[in-house]
FILOTI-373776 format. One line per 5 residues: their letters; for each residue x, y, z of N, C-alpha, C. Coordinates in pm, whole numbers, m for minus. Atoms other than C-alpha are relative to their C-alpha. Last residue first. Layout:
FILOTI-373776
a	X:Y:Z:X:Y:Z:X:Y:Z ~ ...
END
This chain:
FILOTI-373776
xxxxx	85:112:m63:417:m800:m1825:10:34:120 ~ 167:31:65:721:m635:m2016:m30:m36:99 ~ 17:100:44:1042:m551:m1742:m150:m8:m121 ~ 65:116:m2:1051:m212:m1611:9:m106:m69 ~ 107:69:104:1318:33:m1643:m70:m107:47
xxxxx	m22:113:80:1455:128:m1314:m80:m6:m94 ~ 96:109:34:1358:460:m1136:56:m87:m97 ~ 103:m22:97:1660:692:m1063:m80:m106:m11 ~ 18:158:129:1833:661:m793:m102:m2:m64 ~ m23:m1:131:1852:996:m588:34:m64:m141
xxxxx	34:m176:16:1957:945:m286:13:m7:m136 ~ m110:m58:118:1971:555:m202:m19:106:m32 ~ 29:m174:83:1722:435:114:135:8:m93 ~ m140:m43:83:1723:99:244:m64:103:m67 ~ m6:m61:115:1425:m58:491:145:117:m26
xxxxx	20:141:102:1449:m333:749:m19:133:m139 ~ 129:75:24:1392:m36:1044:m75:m105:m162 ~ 76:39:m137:1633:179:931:m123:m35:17 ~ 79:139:m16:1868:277:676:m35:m25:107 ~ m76:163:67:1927:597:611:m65:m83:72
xxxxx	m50:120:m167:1655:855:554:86:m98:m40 ~ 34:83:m59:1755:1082:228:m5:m87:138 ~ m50:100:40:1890:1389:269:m90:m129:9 ~ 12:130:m113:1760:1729:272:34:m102:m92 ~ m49:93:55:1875:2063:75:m35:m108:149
xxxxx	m54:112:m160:1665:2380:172:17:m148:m84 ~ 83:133:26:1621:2643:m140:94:m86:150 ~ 90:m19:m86:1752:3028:m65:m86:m124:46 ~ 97:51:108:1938:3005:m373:m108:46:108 ~ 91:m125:102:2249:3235:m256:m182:m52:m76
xxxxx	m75:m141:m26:2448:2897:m146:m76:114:m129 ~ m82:25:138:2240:2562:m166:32:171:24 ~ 39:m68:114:2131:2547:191:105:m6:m112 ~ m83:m108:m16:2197:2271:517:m92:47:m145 ~ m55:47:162:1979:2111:680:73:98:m38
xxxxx	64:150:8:1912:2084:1087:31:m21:m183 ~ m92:125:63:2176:2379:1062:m28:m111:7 ~ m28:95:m86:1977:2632:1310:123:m127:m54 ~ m130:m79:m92:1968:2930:1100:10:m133:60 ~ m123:0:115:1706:2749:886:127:m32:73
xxxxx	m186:m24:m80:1480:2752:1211:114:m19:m65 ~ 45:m83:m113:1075:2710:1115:144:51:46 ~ 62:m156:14:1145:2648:773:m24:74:96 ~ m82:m129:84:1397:2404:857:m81:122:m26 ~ m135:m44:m151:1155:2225:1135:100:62:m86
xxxxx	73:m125:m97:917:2193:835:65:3:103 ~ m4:m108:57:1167:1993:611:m70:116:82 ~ m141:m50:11:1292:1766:855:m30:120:m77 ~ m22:m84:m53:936:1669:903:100:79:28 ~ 97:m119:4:865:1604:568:21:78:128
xxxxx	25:m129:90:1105:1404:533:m38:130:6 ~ m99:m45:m122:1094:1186:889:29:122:m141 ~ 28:m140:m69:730:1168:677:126:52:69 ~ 60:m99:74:855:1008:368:m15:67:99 ~ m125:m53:47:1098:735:607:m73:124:m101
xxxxx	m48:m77:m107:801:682:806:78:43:m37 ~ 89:m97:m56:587:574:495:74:56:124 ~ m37:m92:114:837:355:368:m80:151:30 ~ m115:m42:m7:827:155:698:18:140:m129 ~ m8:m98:m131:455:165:692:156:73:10
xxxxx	68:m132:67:466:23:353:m4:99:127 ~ m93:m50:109:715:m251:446:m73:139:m28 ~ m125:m34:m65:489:m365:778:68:115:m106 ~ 24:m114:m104:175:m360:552:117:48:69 ~ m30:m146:50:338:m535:302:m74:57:79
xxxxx	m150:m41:29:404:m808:598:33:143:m143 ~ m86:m52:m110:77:m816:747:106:43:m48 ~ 87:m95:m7:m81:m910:374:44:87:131 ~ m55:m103:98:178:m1163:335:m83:148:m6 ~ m110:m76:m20:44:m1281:678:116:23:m62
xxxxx	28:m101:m80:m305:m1308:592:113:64:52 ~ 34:m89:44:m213:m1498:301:m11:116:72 ~ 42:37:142:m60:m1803:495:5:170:m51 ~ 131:m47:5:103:m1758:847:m136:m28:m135 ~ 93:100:m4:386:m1657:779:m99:m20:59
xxxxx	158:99:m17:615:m1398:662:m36:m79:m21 ~ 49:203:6:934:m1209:693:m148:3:29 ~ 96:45:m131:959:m842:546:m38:m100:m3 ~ 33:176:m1:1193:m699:303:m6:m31:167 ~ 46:18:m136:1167:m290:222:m2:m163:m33
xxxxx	35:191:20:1384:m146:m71:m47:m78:153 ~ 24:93:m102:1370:223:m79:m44:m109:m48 ~ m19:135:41:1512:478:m319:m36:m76:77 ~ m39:93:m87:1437:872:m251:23:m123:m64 ~ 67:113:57:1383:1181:m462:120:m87:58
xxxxx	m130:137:m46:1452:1490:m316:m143:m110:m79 ~ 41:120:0:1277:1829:m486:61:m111:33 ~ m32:71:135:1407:2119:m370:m76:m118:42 ~ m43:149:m25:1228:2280:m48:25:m65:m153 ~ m127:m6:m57:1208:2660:m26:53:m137:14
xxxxx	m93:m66:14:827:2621:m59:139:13:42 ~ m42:m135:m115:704:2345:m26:65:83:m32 ~ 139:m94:m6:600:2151:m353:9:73:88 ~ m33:m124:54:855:1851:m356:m171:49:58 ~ 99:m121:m25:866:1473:m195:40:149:m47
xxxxx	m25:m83:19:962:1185:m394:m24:109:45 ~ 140:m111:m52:945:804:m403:89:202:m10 ~ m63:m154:50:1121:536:m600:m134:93:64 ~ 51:m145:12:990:184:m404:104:126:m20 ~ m110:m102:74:1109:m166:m400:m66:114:m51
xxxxx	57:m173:76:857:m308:m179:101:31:m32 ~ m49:m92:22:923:m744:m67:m22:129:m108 ~ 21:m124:77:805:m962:95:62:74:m3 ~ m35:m148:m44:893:m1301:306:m30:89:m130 ~ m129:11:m17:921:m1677:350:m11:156:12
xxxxx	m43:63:m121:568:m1867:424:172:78:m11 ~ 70:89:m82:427:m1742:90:108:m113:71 ~ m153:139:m33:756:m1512:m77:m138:m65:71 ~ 44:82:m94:496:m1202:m207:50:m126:m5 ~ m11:199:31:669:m983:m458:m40:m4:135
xxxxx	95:58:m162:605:m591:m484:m62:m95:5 ~ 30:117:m1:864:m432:m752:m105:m8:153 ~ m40:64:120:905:m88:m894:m22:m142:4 ~ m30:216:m60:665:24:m688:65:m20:m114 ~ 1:112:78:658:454:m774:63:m91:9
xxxxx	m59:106:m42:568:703:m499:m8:m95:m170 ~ 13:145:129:506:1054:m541:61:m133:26 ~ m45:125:m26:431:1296:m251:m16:m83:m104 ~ 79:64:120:321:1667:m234:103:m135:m70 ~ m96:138:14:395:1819:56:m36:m88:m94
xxxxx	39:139:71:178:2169:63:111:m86:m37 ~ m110:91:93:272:2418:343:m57:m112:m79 ~ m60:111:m97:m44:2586:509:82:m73:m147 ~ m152:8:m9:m176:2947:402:55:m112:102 ~ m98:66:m100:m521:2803:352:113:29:m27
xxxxx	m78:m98:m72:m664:2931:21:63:m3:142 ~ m102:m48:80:m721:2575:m93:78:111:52 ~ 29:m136:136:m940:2477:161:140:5:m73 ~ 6:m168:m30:m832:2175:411:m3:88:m136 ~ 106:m71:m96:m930:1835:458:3:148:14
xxxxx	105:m29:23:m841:1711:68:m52:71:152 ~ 44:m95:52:m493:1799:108:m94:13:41 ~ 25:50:115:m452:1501:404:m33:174:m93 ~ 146:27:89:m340:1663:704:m10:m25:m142 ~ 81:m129:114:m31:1683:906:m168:m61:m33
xxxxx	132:m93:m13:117:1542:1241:m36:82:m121 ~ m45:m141:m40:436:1430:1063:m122:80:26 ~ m94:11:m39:363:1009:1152:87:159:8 ~ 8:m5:m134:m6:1057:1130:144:m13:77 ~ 110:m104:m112:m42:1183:856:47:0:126
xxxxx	m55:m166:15:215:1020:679:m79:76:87 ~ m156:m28:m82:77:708:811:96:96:m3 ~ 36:8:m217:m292:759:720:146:2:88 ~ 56:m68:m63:m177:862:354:m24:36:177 ~ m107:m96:4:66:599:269:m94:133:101
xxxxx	m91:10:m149:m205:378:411:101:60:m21 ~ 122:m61:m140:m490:553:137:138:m68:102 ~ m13:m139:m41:m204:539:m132:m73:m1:117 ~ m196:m3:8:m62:132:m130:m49:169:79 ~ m49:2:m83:m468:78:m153:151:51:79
xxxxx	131:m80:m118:m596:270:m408:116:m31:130 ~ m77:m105:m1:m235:107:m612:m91:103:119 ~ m138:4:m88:m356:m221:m530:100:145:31 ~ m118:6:106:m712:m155:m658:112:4:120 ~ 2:m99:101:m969:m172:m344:108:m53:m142
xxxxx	87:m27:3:m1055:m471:m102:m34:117:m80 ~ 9:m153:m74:m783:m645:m211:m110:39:33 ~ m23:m97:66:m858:m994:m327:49:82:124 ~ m47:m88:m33:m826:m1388:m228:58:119:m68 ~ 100:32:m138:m1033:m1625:m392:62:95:105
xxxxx	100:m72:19:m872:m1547:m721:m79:13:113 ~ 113:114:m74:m523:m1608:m610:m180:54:m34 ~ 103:m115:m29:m284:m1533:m920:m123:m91:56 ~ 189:63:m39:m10:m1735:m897:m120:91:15 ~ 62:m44:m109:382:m1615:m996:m159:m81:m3
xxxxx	151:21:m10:636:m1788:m1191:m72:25:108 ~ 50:m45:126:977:m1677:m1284:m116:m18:m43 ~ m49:m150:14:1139:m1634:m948:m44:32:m123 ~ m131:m1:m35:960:m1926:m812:6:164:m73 ~ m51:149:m5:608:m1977:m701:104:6:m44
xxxxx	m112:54:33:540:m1599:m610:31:m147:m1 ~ m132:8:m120:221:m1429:m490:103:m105:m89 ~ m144:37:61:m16:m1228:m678:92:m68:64 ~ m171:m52:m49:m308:m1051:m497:49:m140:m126 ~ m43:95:m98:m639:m1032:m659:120:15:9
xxxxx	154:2:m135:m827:m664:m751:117:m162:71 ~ 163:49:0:m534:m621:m1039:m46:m17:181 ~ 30:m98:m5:m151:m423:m1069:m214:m35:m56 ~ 48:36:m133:26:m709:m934:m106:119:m34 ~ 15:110:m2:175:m778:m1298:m56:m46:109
xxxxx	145:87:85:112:m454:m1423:10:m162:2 ~ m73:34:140:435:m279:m1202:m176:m116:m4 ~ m80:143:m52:297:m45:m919:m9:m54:m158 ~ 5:114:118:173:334:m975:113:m127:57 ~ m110:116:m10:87:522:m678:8:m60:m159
xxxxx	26:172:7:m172:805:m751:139:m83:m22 ~ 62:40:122:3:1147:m574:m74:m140:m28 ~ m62:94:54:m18:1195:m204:m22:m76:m123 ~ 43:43:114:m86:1525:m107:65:m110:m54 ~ m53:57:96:31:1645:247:m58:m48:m127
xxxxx	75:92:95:m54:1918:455:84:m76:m76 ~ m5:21:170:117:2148:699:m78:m113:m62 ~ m149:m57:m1:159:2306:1067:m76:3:m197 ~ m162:60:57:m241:2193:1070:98:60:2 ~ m107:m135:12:m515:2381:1283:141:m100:m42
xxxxx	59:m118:m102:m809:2125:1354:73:158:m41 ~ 177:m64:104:m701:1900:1080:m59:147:61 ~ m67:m1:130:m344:1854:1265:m114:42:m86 ~ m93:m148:m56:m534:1807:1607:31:52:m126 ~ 149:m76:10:m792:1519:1435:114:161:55
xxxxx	m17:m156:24:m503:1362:1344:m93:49:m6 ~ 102:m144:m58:m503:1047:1528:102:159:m51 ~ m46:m111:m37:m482:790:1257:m34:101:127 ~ 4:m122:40:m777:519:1310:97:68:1 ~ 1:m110:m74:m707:187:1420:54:133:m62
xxxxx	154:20:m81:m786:m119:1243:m18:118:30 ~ 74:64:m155:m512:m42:1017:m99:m5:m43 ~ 19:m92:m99:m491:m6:606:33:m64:169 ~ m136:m33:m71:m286:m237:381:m72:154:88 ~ m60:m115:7:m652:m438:302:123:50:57
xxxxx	m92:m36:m52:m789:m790:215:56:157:27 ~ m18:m128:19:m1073:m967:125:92:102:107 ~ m114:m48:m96:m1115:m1330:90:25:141:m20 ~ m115:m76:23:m1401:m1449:m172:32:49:119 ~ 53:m180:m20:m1614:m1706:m41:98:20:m43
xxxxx	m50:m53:m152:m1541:m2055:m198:m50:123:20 ~ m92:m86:m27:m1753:m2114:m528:45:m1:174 ~ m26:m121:m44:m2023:m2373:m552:127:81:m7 ~ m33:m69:134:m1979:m2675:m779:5:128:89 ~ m153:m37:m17:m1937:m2917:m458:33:63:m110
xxxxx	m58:m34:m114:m2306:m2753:m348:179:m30:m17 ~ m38:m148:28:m2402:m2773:m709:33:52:126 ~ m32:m51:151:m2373:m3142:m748:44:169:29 ~ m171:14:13:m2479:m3225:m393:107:63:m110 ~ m56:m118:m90:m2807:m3032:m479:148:m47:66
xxxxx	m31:m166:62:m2834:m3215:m802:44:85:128 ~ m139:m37:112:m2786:m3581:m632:33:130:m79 ~ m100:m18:m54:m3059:m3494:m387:155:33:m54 ~ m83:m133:m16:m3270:m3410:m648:87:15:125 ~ m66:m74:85:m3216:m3695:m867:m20:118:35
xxxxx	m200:85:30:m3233:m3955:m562:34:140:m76 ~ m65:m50:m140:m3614:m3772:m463:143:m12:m51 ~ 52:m127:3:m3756:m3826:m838:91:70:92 ~ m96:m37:87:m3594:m4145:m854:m37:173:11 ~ m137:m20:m62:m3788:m4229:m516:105:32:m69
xxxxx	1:m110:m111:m4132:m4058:m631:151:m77:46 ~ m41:m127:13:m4096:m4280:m958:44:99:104 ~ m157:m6:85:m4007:m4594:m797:20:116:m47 ~ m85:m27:m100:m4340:m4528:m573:159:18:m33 ~ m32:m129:m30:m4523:m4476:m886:81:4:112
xxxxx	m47:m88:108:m4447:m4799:m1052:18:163:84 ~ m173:m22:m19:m4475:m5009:m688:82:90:m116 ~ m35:m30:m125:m4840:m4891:m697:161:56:28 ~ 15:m89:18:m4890:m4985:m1050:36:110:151 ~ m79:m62:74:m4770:m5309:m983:24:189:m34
x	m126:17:m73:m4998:m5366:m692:116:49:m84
END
């Protein structure tokens, strides 16, 4: 009888200590990681533009400031302390990302084409696009904000302009809709590069016309920054800010 009730005590400590382990490592588990992108759902349509482009664009690598410049986002507890969420990432680098929806919205905002879809020898205008984030804060439940130096050159007959834009966009929602909201801002910045671009190819096609005007005897086409519109600020020609350490 004793011996009985010995092993049965074992087989129920036995059972207890592996229930208690799989509780254990079920509230030790990890959350899923959250994964995020500043692309759409919905495809660009430039399949026309690929087919037989006006022009092309090239959009250099983005650089953003090394304090958002990792796989998880960053968001703001006051103005001198930020949070890094590990459970919520990008689904690329921040800067990957920033370029591939510059890309799709340039595209698709001055009917062109990405360099890479067309040959080199291709007589088609190259737009060749620099962007540098000086800042890109996430406000959880209040709002975002892109301070962007950008730049388009490389066409022929087109000086180089260099732009200033400060984009601020409300949000809530949690994460998902700081993630909506630099989307918004990046789109905006992205329409103000292509109303660029297309200002510049409607001059090449019709100088004479006085959509821009010329630098006298140079032969070069002078455009202006976009003004303000649609929650984003343009400045002509503001030079990039020093950065902060960190």
């Amino acid at each position: 009888m004793i011996v009985r009730q010995s092993r049965s005590f074992r087989t129920m400590m036995r059972t207890l200590v592996s229930v208690v382990g799989l509780a254990v490592l079920t509230a030790c588990a990890s959350p899923a990681t959250r994964f995020y992108t500043l692309g759409t759902d919905a495809e660009p349509d430039v399949a026309k533009s690929v087919t037989s482009p006006a022009l092309r664009i090239d959009v250099r690598p983005v650089k953003v400031p090394a304090a958002v410049a990792r796989s998880q986002l960053v968001v703001q507890v006051n103005a001198a302390q930020v949070q890094v969420l590990e459970d919520d990432q990008w689904s690329s680098a921040l800067p990957d990302e920033i370029r591939y929806a510059l890309v799709a919205r340039v595209s698709q905002q001055a009917a062109a084409s990405a360099a890479s879809a067309i040959g080199r020898g291709d007589a088609v205008p190259v737009y060749r696009i620099g962007v540098d984030v000086q800042r890109f804060e996430s406000w959880p439940g209040s709002h975002v904000l892109v301070d962007a130096v950008w730049s388009v050159s490389g066409s022929a007959g087109l000086q180089r302009l260099t732009c200033h834009s400060t984009v601020t966009e409300p949000v809530s929602g949690g994460y998902q809709g700081i993630v909506e909201g630099h989307r918004r801002a990046i789109n905006a910045i992205a329409d103000q590069i292509a109303e660029v671009v297309r200002a510049s190819a409607a001059s090449a096609v019709d100088r004479p016309s006085g959509l821009t005007g010329g630098l006298g005897g140079t032969g070069m086409t002078t455009l202006s920054c976009p003004p303000f519109s649609g929650g984003a600020q343009t400045a002509v020609n503001r030079p990039a800010a020093p950065r902060s350490g960190g």
